[in-house]
TITORTI-527110 format. One record per residue: residue number from 1; residue in one letter; x, y, z of N, C-alpha, C in turn. Coordinates in Angstrom, 1 decimal, always signed. Layout:
! residues N
R  seq  type     n.X     n.Y     n.Z    ca.X    ca.Y    ca.Z     c.X     c.Y     c.Z
R  NUM     A       X       Y       Z       X       Y       Z       X       Y       Z
...
This chain:
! residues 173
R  seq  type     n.X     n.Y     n.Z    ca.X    ca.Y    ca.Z     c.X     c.Y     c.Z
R    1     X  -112.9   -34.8  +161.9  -112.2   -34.0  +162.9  -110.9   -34.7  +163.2
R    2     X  -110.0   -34.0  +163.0  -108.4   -34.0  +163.4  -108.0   -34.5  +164.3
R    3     X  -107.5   -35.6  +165.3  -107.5   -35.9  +166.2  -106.1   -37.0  +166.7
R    4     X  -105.3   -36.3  +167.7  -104.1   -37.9  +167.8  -104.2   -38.3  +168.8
R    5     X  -104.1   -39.4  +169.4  -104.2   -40.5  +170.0  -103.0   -40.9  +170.4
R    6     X  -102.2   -40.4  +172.3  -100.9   -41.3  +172.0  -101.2   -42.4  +173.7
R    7     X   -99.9   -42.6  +173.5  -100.2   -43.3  +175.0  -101.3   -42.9  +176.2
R    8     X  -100.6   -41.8  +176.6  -101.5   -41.2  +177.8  -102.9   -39.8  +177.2
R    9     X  -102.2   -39.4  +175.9  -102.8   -38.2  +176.0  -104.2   -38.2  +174.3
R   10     X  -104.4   -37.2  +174.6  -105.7   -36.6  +173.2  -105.3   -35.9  +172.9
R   11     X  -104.6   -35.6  +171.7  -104.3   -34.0  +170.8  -105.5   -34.1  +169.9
R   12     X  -106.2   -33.1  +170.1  -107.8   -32.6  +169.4  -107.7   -31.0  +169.3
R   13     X  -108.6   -30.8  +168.3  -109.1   -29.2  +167.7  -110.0   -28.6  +169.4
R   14     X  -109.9   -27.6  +169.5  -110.2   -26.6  +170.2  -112.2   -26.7  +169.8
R   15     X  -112.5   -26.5  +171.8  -114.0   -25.8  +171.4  -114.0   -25.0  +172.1
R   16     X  -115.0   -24.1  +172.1  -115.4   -23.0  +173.0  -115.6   -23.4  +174.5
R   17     X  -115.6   -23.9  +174.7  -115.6   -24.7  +176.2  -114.7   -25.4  +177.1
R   18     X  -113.3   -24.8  +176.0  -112.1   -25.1  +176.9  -111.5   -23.9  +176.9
R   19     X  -112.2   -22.7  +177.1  -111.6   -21.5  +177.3  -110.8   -21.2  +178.7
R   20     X  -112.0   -21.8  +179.7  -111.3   -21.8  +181.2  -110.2   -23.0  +181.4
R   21     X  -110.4   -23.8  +180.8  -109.0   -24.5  +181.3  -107.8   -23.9  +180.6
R   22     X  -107.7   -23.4  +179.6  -106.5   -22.5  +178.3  -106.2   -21.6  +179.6
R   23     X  -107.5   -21.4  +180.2  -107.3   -19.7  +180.5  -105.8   -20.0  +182.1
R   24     X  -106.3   -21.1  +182.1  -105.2   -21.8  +184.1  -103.7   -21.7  +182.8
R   25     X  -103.7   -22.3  +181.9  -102.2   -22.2  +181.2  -101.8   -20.9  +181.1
R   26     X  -102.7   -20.4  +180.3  -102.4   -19.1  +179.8  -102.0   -17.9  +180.7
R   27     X  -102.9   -18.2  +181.9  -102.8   -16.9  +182.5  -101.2   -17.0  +183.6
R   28     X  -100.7   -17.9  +183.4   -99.7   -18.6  +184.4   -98.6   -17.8  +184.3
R   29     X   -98.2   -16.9  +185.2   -96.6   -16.6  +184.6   -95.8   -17.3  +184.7
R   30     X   -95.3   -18.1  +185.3   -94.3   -19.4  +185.3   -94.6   -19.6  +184.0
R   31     X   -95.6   -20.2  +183.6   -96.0   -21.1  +182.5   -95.5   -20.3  +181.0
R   32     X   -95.7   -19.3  +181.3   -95.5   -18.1  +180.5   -94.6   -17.8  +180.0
R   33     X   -94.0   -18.3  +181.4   -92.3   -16.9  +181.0   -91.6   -17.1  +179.8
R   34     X   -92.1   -17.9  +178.9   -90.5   -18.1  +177.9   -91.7   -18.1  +176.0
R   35     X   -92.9   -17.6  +176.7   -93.9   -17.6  +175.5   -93.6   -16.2  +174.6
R   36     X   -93.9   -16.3  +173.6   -94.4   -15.1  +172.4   -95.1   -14.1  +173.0
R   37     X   -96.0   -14.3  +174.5   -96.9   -13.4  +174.6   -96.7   -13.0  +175.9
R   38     X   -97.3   -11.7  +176.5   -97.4   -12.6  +178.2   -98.5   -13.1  +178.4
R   39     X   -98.6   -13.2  +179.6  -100.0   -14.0  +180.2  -101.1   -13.6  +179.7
R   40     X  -101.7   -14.0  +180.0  -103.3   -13.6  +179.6  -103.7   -13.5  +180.9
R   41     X  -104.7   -12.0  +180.7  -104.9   -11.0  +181.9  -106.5   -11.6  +182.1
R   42     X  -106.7   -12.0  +181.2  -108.5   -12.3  +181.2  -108.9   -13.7  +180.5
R   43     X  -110.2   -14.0  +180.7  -110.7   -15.1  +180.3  -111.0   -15.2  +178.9
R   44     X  -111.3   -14.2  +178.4  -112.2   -13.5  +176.9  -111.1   -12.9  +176.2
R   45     X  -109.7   -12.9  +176.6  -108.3   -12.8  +175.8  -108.3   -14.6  +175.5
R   46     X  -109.0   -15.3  +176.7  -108.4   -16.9  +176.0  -109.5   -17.0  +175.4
R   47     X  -110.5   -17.0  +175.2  -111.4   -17.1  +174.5  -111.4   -16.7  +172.8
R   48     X  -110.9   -15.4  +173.1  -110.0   -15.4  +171.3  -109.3   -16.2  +171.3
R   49     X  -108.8   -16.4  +171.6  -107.4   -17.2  +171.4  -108.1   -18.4  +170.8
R   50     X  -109.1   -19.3  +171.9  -109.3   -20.4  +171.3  -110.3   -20.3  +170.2
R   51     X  -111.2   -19.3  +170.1  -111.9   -18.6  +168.8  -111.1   -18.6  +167.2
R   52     X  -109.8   -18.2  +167.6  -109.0   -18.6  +165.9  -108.5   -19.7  +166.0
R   53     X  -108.1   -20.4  +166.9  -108.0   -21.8  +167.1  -109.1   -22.5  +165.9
R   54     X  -110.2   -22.2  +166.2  -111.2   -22.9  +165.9  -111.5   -22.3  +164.3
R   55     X  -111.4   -21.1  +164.0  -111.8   -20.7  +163.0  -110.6   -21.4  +161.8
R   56     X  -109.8   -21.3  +162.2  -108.5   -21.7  +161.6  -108.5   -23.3  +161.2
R   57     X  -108.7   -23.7  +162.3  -109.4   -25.3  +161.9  -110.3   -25.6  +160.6
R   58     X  -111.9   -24.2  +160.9  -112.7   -24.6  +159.9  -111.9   -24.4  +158.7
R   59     X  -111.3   -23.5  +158.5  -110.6   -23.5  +157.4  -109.5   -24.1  +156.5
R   60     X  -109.5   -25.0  +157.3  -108.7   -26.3  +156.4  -107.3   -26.5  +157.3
R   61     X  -106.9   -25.7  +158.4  -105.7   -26.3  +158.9  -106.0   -26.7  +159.5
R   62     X  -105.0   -27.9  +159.6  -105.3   -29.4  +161.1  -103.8   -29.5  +161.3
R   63     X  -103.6   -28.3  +162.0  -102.4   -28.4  +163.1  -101.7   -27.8  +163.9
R   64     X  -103.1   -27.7  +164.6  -102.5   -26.9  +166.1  -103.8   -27.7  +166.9
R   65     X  -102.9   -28.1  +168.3  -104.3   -29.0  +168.9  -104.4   -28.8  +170.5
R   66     X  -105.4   -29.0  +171.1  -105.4   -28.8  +173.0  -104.8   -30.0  +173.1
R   67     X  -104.4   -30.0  +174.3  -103.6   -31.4  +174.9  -104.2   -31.8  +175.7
R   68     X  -105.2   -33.0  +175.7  -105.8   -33.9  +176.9  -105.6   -34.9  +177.6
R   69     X  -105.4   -34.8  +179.1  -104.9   -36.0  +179.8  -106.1   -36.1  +180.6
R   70     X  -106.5   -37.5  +180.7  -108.0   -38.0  +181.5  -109.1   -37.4  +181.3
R   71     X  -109.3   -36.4  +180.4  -110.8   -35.6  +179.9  -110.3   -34.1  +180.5
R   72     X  -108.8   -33.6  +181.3  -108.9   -32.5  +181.1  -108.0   -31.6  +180.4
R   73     X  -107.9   -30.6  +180.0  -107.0   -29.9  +178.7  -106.0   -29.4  +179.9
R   74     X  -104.7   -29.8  +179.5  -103.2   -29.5  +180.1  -102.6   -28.8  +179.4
R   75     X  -102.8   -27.9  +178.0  -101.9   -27.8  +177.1  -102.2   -27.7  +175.7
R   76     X  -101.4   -27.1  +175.1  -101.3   -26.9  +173.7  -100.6   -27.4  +173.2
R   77     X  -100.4   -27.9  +171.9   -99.0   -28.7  +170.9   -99.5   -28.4  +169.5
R   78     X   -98.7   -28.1  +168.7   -98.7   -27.9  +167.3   -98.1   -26.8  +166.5
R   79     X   -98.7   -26.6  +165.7   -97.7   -25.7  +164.2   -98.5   -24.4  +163.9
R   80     X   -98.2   -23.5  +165.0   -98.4   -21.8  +164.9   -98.5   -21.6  +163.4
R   81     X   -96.9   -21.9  +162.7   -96.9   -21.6  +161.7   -96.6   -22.8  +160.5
R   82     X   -96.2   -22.5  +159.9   -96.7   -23.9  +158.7   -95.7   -25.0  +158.9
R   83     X   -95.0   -24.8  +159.7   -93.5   -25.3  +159.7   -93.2   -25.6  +161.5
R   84     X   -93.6   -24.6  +162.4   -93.2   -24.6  +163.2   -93.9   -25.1  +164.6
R   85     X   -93.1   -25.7  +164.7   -93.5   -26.6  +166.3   -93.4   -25.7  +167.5
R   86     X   -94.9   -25.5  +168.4   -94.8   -25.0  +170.1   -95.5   -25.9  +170.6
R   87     X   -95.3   -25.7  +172.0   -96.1   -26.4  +172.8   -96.2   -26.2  +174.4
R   88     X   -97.2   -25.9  +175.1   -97.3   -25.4  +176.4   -97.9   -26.0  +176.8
R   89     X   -97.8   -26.7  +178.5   -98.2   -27.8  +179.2   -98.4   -26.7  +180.6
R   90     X   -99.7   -27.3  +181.3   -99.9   -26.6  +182.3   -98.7   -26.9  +183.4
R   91     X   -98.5   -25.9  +184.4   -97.3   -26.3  +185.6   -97.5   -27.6  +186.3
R   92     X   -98.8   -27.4  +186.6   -98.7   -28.7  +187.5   -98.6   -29.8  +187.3
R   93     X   -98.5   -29.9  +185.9   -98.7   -31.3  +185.1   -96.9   -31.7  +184.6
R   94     X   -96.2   -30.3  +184.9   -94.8   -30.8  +184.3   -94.1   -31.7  +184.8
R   95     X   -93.0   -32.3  +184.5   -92.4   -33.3  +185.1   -92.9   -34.6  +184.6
R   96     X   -93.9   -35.1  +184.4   -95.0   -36.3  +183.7   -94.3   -36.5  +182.5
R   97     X   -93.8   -35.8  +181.7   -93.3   -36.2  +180.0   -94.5   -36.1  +179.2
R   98     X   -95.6   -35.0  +179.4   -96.4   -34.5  +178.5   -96.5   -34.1  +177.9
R   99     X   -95.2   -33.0  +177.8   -94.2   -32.4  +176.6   -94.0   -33.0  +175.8
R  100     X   -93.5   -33.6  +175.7   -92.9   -34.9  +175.7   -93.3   -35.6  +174.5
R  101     X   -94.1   -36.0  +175.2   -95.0   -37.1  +174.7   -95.8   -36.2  +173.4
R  102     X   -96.6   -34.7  +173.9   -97.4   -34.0  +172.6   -96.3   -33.9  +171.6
R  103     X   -94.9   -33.1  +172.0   -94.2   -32.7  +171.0   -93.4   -33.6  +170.0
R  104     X   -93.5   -34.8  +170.3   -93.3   -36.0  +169.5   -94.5   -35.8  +168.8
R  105     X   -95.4   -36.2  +169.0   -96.8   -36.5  +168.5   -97.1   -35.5  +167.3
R  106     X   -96.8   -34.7  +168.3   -97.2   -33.3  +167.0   -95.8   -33.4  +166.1
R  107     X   -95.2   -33.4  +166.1   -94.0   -34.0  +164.9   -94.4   -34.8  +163.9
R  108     X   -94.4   -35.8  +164.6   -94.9   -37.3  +163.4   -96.0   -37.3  +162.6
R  109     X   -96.9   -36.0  +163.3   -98.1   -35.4  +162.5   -97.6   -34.9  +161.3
R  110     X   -96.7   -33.8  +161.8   -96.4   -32.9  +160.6   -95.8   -33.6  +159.5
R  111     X   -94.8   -34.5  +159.7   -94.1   -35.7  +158.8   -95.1   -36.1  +158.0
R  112     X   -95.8   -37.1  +159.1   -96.6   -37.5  +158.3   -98.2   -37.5  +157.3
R  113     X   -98.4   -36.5  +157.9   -99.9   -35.7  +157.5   -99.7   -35.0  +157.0
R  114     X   -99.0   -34.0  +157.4   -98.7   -32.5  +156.6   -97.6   -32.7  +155.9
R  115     X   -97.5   -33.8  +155.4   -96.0   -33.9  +154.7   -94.9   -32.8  +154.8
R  116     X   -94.6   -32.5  +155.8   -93.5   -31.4  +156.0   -91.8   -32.3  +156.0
R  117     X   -91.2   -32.0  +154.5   -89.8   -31.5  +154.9   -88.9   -31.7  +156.2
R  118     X   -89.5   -30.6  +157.0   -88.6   -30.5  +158.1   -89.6   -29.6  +159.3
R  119     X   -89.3   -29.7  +160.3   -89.8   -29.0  +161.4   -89.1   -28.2  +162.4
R  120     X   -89.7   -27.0  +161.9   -88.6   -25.8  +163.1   -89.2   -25.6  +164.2
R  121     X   -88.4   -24.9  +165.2   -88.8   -24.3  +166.3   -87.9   -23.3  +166.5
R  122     X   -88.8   -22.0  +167.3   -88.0   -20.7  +168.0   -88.6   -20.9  +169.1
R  123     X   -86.7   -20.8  +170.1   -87.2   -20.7  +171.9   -86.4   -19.8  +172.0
R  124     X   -86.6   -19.2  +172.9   -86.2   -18.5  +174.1   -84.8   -19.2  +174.8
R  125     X   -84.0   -18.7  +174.4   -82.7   -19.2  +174.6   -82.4   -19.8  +176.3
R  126     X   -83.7   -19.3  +176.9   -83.7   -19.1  +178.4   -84.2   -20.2  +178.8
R  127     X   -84.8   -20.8  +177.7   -86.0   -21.7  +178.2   -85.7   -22.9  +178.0
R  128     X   -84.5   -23.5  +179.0   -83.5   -24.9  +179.1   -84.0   -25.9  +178.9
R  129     X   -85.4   -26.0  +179.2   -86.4   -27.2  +179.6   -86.5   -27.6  +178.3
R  130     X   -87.2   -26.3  +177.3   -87.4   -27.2  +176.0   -86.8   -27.0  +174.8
R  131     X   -85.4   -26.7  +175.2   -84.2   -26.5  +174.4   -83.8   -28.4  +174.4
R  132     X   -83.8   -28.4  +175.5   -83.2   -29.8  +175.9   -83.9   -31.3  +175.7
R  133     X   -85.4   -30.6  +175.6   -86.6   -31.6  +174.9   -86.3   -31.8  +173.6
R  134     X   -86.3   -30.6  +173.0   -86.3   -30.5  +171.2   -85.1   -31.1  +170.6
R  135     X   -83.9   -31.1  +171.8   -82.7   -31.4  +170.5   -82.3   -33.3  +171.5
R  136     X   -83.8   -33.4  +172.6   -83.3   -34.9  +172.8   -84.0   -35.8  +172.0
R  137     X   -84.9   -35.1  +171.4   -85.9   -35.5  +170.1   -85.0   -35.5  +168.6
R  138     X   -84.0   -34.7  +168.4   -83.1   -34.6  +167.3   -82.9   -33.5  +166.4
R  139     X   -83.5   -32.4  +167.3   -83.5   -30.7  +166.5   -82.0   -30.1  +166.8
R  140     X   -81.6   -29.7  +165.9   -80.6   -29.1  +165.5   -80.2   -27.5  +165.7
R  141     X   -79.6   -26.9  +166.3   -79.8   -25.7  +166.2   -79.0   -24.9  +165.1
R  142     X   -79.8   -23.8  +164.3   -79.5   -23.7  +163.1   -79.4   -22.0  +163.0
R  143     X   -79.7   -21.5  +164.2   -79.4   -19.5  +163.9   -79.9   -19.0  +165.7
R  144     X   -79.8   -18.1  +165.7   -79.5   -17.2  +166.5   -79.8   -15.5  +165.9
R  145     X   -81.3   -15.2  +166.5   -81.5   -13.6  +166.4   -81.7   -12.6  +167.9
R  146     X   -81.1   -11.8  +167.9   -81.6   -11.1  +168.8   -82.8    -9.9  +168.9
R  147     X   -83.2    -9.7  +169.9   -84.4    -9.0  +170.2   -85.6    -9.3  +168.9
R  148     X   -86.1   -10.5  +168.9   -87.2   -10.7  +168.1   -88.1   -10.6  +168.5
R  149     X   -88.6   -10.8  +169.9   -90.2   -10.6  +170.6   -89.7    -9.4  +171.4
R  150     X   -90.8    -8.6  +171.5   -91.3    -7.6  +172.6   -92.3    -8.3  +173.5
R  151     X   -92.1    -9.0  +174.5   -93.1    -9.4  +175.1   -93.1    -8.7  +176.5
R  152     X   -94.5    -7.8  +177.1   -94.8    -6.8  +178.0   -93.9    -6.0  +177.9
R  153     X   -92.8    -5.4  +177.3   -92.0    -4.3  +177.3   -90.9    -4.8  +177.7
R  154     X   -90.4    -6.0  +177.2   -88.8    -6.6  +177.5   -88.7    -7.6  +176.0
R  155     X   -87.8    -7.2  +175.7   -87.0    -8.1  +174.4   -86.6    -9.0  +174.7
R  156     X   -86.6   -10.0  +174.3   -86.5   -11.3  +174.4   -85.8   -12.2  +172.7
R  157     X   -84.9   -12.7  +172.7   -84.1   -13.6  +171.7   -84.5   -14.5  +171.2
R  158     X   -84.1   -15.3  +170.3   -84.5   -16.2  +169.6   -83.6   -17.5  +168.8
R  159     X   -83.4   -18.5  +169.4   -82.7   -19.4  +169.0   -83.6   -20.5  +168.1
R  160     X   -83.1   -20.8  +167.1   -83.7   -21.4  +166.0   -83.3   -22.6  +165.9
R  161     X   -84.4   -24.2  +165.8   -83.8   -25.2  +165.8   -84.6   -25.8  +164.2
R  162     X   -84.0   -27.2  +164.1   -85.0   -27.4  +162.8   -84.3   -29.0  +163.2
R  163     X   -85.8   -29.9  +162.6   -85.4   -31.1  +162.4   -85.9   -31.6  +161.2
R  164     X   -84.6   -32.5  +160.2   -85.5   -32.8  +159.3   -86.2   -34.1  +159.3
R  165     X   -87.3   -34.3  +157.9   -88.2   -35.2  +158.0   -86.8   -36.4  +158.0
R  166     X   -87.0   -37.3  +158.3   -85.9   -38.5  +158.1   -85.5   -39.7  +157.3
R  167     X   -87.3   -39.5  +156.3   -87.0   -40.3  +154.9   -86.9   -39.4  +154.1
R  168     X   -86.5   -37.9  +154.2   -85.7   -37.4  +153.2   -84.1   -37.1  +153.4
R  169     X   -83.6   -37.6  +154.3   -82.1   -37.5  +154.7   -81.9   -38.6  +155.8
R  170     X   -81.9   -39.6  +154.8   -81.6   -41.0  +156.0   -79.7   -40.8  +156.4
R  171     X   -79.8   -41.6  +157.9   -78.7   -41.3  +157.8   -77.2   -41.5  +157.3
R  172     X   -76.1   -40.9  +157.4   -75.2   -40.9  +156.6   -74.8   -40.0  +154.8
R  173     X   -76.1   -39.4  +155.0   -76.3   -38.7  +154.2   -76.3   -37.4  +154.0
């Protein structure tokens, strides 16, 4: 089983029994406001959610993970897509450098486990907090699309960042 280990936190694969803590993130509109989705209205919408989590796992991906601080799940970090970096931290926990700390983590994973190239990300142009994470980490911003999400019946934008791996473009190069 898939598992990282950083200073303070546990990035680990999803079980059925972290549905109700997903569900305090998920259902959060604060927490929300700058997501792919909106909230989640119900328990058994997180419950899917962590359901393909899991199935997806069996199936050979190892990289998308819960985020644990002291035994309880704060969070999500990892690679939606094969390339791309998200990551959601419960409210009350912000401010600590959990973000922080997963979205590194989950980085150096993809470098170095998933041998990935390079690592993108799409935010929400609105969403200053982890615009300002991603490029204090060394993401680059690389495009600009409008109205890509419909989330609840409002369009929402998309700013595109990418970082690459760094032993394939050391610097000066």
């Amino acid at each position: 089983m898939t598992s990282i280990r950083t200073e303070r936190l546990l990035l680990r694969p999803a079980r059925p029994e972290d549905a109700e803590a997903m569900f305090e993130v998920l259902s959060d509109p604060e927490a929300m406001r700058f997501w792919s989705t909106p909230p989640h209205e119900s328990v058994e919408r997180t419950r899917a959610w962590i359901d393909r989590m899991i199935v997806s796992h069996a199936c050979g991906w190892h990289g998308d993970f819960l985020v644990e601080h002291d035994g309880l799940v704060v969070g999500n970090a990892g690679f939606s897509r094969a390339s791309e970096v998200g990551f959601i931290i419960r409210r009350d926990c912000w401010g600590q450098g959990f973000g922080r700390e997963a979205a590194s983590a989950t980085i150096a994973y993809g470098f170095e486990t998933l041998d990935l190239p390079a690592v993108t990300a799409d935010v929400d142009p609105r969403n200053l907090a982890s615009l300002g994470l991603l490029e204090s980490l060394g993401f680059a911003r690389t495009g600009f699309a409008e109205r890509t999400f419909n989330v609840g019946g409002q369009w929402v934008d998309s700013l595109y960042l990418t970082l690459e791996r760094p032993d394939l473009h050391p610097p000066g190069c």
